[in-house]
C-alpha positions as CSV (number, residue, x, y, z in Angstrom):
1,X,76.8,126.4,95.0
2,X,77.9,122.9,95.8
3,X,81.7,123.8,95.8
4,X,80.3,126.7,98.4
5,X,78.7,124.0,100.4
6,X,81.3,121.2,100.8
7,X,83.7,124.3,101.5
8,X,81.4,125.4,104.5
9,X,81.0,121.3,105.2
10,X,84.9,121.1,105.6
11,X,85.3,123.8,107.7
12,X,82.9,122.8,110.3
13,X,84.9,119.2,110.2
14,X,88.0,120.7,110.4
15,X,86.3,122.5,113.6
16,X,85.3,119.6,115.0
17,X,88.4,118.0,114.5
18,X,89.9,121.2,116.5
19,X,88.0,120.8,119.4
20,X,88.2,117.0,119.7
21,X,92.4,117.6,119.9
22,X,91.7,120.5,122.6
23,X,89.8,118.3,124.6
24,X,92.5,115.3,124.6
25,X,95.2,118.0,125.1
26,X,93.6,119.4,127.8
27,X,92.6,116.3,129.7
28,X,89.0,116.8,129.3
29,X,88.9,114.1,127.4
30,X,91.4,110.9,128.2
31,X,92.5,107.7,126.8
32,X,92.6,104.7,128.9
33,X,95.2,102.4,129.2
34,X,95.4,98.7,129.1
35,X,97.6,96.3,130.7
36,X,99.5,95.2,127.5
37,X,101.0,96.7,124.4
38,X,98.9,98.1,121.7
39,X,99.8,98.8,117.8
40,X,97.4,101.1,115.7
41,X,97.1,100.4,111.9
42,X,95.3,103.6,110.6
43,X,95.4,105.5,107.9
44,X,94.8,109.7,107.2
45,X,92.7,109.3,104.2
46,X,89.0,108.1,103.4
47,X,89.9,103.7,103.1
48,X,92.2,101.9,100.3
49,X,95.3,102.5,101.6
50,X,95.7,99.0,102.8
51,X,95.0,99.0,106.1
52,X,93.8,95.2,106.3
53,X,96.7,93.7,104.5
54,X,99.2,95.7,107.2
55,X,97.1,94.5,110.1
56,X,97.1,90.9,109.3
57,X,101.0,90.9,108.4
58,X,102.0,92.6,112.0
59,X,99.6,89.9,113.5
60,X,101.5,87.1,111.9
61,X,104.7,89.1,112.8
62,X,103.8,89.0,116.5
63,X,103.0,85.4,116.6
64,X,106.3,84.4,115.5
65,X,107.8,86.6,117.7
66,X,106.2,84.7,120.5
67,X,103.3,87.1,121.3
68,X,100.0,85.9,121.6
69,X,98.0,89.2,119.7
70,X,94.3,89.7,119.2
71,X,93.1,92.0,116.4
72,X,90.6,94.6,117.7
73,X,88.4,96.5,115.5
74,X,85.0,98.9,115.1
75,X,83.8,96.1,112.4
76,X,82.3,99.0,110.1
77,X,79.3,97.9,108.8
78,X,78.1,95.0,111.1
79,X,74.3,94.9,111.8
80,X,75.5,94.0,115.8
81,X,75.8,96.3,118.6
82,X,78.4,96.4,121.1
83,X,81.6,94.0,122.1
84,X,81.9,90.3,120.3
85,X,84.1,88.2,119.5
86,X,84.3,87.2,115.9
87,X,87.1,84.9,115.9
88,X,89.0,83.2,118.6
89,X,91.3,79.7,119.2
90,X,88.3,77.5,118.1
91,X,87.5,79.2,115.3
92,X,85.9,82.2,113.4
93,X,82.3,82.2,115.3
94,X,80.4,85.5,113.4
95,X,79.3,86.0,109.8
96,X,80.3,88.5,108.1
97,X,76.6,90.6,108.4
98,X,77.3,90.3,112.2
99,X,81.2,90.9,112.3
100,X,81.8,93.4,109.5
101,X,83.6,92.1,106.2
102,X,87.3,93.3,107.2
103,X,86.8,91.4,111.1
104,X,85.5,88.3,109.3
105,X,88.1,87.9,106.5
106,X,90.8,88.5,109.2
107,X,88.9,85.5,111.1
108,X,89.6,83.5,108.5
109,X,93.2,84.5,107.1
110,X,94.5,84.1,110.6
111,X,93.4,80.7,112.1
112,X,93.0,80.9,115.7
113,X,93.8,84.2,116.4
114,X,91.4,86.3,118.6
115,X,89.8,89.1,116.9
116,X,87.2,91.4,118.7
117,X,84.7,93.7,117.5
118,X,83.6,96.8,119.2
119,X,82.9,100.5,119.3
120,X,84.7,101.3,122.3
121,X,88.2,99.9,121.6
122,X,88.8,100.3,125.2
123,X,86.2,97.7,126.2
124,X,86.9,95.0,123.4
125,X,90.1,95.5,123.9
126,X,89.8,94.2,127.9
127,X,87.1,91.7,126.4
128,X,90.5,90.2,124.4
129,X,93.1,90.1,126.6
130,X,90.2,89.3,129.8
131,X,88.4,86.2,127.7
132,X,91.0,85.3,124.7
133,X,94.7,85.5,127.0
134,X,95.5,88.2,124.2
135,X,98.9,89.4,125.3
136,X,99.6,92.6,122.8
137,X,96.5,94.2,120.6
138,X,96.7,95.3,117.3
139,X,94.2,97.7,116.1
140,X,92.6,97.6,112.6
141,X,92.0,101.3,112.1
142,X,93.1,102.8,115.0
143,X,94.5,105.9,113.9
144,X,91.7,108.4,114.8
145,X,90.8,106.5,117.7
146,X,91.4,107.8,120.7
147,X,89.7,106.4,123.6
148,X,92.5,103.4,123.9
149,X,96.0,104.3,124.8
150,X,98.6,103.4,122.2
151,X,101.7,101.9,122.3
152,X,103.0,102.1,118.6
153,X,101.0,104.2,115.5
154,X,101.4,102.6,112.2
155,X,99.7,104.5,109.4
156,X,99.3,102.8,106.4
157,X,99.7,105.3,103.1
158,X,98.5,104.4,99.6
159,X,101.4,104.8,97.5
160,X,99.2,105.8,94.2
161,X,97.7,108.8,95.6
162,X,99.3,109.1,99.5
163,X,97.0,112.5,100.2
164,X,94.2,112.4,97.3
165,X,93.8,116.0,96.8
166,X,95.2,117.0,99.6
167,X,91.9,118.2,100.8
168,X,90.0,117.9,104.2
169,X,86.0,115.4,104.0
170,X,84.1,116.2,102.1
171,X,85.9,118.4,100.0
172,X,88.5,115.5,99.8
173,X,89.6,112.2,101.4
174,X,91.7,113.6,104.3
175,X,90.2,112.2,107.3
176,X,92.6,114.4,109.1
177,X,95.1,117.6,107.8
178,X,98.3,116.4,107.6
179,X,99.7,117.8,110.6
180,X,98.2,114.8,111.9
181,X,101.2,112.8,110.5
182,X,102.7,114.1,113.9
183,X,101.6,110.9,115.8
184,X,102.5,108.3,113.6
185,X,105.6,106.6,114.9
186,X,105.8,104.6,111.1
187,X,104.6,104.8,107.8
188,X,104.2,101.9,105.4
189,X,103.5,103.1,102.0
190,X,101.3,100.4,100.4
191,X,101.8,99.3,96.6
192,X,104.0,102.6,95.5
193,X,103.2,103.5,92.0
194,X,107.3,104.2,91.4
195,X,110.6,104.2,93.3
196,X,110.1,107.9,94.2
197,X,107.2,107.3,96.2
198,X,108.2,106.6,99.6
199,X,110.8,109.5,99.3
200,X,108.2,112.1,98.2
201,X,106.0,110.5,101.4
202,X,109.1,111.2,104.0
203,X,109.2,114.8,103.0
204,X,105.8,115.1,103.4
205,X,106.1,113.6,106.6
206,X,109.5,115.8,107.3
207,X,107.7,119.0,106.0
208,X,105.0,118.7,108.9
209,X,107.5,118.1,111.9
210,X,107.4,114.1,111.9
211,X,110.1,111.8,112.5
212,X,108.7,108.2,111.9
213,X,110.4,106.0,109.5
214,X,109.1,104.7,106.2
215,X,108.6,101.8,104.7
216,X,107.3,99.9,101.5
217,X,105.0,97.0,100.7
218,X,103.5,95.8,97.7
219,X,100.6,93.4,96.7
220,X,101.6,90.2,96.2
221,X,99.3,87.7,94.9
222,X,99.0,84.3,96.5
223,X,96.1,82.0,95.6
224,X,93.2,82.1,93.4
225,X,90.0,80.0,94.7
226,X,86.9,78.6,92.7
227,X,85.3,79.9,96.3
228,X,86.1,78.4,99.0
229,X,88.0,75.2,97.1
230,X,91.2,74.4,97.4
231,X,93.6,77.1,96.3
232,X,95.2,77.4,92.8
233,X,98.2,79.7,91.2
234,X,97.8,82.9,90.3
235,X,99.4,82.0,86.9
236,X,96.2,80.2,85.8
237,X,94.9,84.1,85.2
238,X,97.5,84.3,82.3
239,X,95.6,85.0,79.0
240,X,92.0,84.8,80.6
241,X,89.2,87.6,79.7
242,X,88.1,88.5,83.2
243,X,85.3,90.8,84.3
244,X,87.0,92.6,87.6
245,X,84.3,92.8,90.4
246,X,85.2,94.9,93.6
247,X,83.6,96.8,96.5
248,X,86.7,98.5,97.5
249,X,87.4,102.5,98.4
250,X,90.3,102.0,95.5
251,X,89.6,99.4,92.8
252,X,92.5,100.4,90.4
253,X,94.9,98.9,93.0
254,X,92.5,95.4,92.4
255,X,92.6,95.9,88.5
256,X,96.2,96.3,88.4
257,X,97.0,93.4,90.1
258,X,95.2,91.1,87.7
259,X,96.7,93.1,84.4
260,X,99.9,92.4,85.9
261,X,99.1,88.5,86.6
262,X,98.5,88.6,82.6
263,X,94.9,88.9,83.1
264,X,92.6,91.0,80.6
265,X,90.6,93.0,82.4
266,X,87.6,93.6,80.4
267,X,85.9,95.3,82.8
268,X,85.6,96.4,85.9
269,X,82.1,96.2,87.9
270,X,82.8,99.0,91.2
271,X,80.6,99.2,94.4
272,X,81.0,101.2,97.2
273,X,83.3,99.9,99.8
274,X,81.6,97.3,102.5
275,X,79.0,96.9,99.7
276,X,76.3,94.3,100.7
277,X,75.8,92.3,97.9
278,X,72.3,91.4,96.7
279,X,70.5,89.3,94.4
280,X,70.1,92.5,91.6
281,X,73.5,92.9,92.1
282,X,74.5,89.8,90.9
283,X,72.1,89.7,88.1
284,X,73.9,92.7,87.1
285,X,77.5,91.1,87.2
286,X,76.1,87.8,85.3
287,X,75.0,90.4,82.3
288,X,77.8,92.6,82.5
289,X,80.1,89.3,82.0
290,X,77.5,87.5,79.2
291,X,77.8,91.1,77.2
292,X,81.9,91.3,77.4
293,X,82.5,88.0,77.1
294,X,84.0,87.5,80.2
295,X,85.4,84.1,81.3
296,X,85.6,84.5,84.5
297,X,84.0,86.7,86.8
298,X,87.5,87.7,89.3
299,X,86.8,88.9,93.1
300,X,89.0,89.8,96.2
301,X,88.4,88.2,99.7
302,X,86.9,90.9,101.2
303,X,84.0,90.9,98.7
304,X,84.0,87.2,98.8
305,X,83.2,87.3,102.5
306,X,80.1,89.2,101.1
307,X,79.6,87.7,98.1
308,X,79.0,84.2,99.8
309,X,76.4,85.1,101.9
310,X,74.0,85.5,98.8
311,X,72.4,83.1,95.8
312,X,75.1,82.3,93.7
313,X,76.5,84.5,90.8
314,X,75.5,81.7,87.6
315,X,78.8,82.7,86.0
316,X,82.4,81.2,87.0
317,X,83.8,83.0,89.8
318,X,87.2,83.2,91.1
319,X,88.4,84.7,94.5
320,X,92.1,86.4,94.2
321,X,93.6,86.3,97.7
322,X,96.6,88.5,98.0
323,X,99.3,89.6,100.5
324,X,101.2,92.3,101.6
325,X,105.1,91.8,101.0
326,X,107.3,94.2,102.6
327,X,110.5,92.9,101.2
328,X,113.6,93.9,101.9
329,X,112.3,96.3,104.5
330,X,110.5,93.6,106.7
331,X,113.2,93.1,109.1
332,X,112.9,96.7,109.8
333,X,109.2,96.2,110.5
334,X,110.3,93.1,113.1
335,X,112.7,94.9,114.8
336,X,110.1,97.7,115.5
337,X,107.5,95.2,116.6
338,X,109.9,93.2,118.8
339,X,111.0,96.5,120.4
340,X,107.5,97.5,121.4
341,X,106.5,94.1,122.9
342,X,110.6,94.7,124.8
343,X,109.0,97.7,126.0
344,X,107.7,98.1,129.6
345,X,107.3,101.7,129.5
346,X,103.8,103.1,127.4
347,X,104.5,105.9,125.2
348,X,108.1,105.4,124.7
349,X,108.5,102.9,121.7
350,X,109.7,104.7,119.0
351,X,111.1,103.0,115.5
């Protein structure tokens, strides 16, 4: 009975989804345009694909190419309303209850760099170039929006698991079918699991009629905080029992990188992504690390932004911060960027 009634459930998305590209095709519905260049970071499944990571490396790209970005974003899961600006030259100016975790973190990894929250990308958009000089926007999850005209589509891919099951919500995490690939001008695949990943992604891409290039990143870790001390090496996670603690769409990405920092993991405490910590939470992490004999009890950033807003844990807590490394295909991923802030002409920037 259940399999009958996410079956029905997906066909009435996939409907929706139908009509929604009908009405954009048609001109019924439009996208506005703003005066400066804009770069999507999206994805096509249901979050962990490592959309974040992407959106704060092509920030810092675009500064030292001379651009003067903001980040725009929904800011899923905020308790505010409306347009705000979380971050901007003088500092990060929301919490992460009022900016949503993703907006806040990105406050903080890039110093004095505008970012924006809002529901209508359109209008936070204008509120970032209008009151924070922002000269090119870069939205965090932008893929599926539609509202705000778009210079350049990135879509970040998972390289574990690129389509999940390869089924449409809620039968599966597809936000879209495939075809959608169509529109992406690049593909990053993020963390592949082996060399054949990004390969097996391009013929999925080829397979459905799109010609965007693709590229690889991986996780790379970079600090690891008591807090919000000063930062430490990753090394000192060598030969430590840790309890993993996450609120991520994909925690096996999270547990990975501390097995392969020569951590052991001893287990792994999940909650649902954009999880808001409470006070029974933490009790529950403080026995879950008393009964394995955990150390250390090991976090990302994004939790932390959380995490910080509550009592404290009353068992020692570290806070992994990692990176997105493109390697050898980052000058690729410059050249792309530099060509779409060359560009004077919307809608022609291609990779």
């Amino acid at each position: 009975m259940l399999r009958g009634v996410l079956v029905a459930a997906a066909g009435v998305y996939r409907g929706a989804l139908v009509a929604r590209q009908a009405c954009y095709g048609t001109g019924l519905f439009s996208s506005g345009r703003l005066p400066v260049p804009v770069i999507s970071i999206g994805n096509l499944t249901l979050g962990g694909s490592g959309k974040t990571p992407l959106t704060a490396l092509v920030a810092a790209i675009l500064c030292d190419l001379g651009a003067h970005p903001a980040v725009v974003s929904r800011g899923y899961g905020r308790r505010t309303r409306g347009v705000h600006v979380v971050a901007d030259r003088d500092g990060v100016r929301l919490d992460a209850k009022e900016a949503g975790d993703e907006p806040r973190l990105l406050g903080e990894q890039l110093p004095g760099l505008p970012v924006v929250v809002g529901e209508s990308r359109y209008e936070a958009g204008r509120v970032a170039i209008e009151r924070c000089g922002a000269d090119v926007l870069v939205l965090d999850d932008g893929f599926q929006h539609r509202t705000l005209a778009k210079d350049l589509e990135i879509l970040a891919v998972e390289g574990r698991e690129p389509w999940g099951n390869g089924r449409l919500f809620p039968r599966g995490g597809l936000r879209e079918p495939l075809s959608a690939l169509r529109r992406a001008h690049l593909v990053v695949v993020t963390n592949p699991a082996g060399t054949g990943v990004a390969q097996q992604v391009e013929w999925s891409l080829r397979r459905e009629g799109s010609h965007a290039a693709v590229l690889s990143g991986a996780y790379r870790a970079e600090a690891l905080r008591e807090g919000d001390k000063r930062p430490q090496s990753p090394g000192m996670l060598s030969g430590r029992r840790v309890l993993a603690l996450a609120g991520l769409a994909a925690p096996a990405g999270f547990v990975a990188t501390l097995t392969s920092l020569g951590a052991t993991v001893v287990e792994l405490l999940a909650f649902p992504d954009h999880h808001s910590y409470r006070a029974t939470d933490l009790e529950r992490v403080r026995l879950s690390a008393q009964r394995s004999d955990a150390e250390w009890v090991v976090t990302t950033e994004k939790d932390w932004v959380r995490l910080r807003e509550v009592p404290a844990l009353g068992w020692p807590l570290r806070v992994l911060s990692v990176r997105l490394d493109m390697g050898a295909d980052q000058p690729a991923l410059i050249e792309t960027l530099g060509r779409t802030l060359r560009s004077k002409t919307a809608g022609q920037v291609r990779p």
